[in-house]
C-alpha positions in Angstrom: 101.1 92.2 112.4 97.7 91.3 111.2 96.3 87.9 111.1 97.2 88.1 107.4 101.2 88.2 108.2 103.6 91.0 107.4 104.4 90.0 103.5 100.3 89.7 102.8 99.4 93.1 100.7 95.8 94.6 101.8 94.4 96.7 98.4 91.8 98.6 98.3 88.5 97.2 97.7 86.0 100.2 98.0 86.1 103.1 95.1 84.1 105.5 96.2 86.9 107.9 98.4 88.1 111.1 98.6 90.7 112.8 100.2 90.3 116.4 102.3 92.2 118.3 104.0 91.0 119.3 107.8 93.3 121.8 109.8 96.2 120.6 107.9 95.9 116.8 108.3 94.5 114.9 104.8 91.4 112.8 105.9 90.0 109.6 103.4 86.6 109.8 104.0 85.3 106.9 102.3 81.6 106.6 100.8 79.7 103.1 101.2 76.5 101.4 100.2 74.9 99.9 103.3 71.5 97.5 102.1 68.9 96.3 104.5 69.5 93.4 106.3 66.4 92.3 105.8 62.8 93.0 104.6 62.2 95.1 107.9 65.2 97.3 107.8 63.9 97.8 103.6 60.6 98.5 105.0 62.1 101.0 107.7 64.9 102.6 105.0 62.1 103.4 102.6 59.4 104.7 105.3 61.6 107.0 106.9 63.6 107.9 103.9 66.7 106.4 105.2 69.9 106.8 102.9 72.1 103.6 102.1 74.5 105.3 102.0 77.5 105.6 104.7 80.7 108.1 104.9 83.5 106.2 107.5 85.9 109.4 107.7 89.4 108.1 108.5 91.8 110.1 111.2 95.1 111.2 109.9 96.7 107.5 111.2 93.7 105.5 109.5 94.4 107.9 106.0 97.6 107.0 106.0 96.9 103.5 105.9 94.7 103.8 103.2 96.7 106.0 100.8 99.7 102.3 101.6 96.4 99.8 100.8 97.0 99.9 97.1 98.2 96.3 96.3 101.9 97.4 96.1 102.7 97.5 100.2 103.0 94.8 102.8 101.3 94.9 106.2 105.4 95.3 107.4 106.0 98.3 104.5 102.6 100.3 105.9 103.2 99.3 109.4 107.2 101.5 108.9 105.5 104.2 107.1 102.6 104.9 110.2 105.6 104.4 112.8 107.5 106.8 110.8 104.6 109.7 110.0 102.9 109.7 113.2 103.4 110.3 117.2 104.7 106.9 118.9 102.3 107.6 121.8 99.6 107.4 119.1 99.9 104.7 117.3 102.2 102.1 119.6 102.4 99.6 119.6 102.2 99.9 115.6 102.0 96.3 115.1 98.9 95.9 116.9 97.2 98.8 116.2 98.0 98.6 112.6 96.7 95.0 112.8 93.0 95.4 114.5 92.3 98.6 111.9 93.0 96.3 108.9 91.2 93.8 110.2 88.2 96.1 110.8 88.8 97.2 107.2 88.7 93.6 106.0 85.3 93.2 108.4 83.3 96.1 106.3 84.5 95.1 102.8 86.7 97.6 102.8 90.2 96.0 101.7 91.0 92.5 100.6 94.7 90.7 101.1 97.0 89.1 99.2 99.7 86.3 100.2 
């Protein structure tokens, strides 16, 4: 599962999301602040009016993952649910699929786990 284990609970750490639907499928496009590294990239963001902001839209797999990381699922619970709402061609093998997208989640800030 992910590097967290199957009973640790990924929640939510980003607010700012919103949920669409596109040809039929619900999409979590999620809204994030993204500062300058450093004094350059500032320099650059302001002289090139450069928003700081960034939408990550999820695919129909990744919004179903984030609609489970809400504190009350285990990486095992929302691993079951993706196997069980999405194409096994997709998404197998779900435990390692399911484990490098939290992890990138967990990269950006995104979600945080618990034990």
């Amino acid at each position: 599962m992910s590097a967290h284990g199957p009973t640790a609970v990924p929640k939510r750490v980003a607010d700012d999301w919103r949920e669409t639907t596109v040809d039929g499928d619900s999409r979590v496009t999620i809204v994030r602040s993204r500062p300058p590294r450093n004094r350059l990239d500032e320099f650059l963001f302001d002289l090139f009016g450069t928003s700081r902001e960034r939408e990550l839209t999820l695919d129909a797999v990744g919004t179903t993952v984030w609609r489970h990381c809400d504190g009350d699922h285990t990486v095992a619970e929302i691993a079951a649910a993706v196997a069980d709402a999405h194409d096994g061609d997709r998404v197998e093998p779900v435990d390692e699929t399911l484990s490098h997208f939290l992890m990138q989640l967990a990269e950006r800030d995104l979600i945080r786990f618990d034990e």
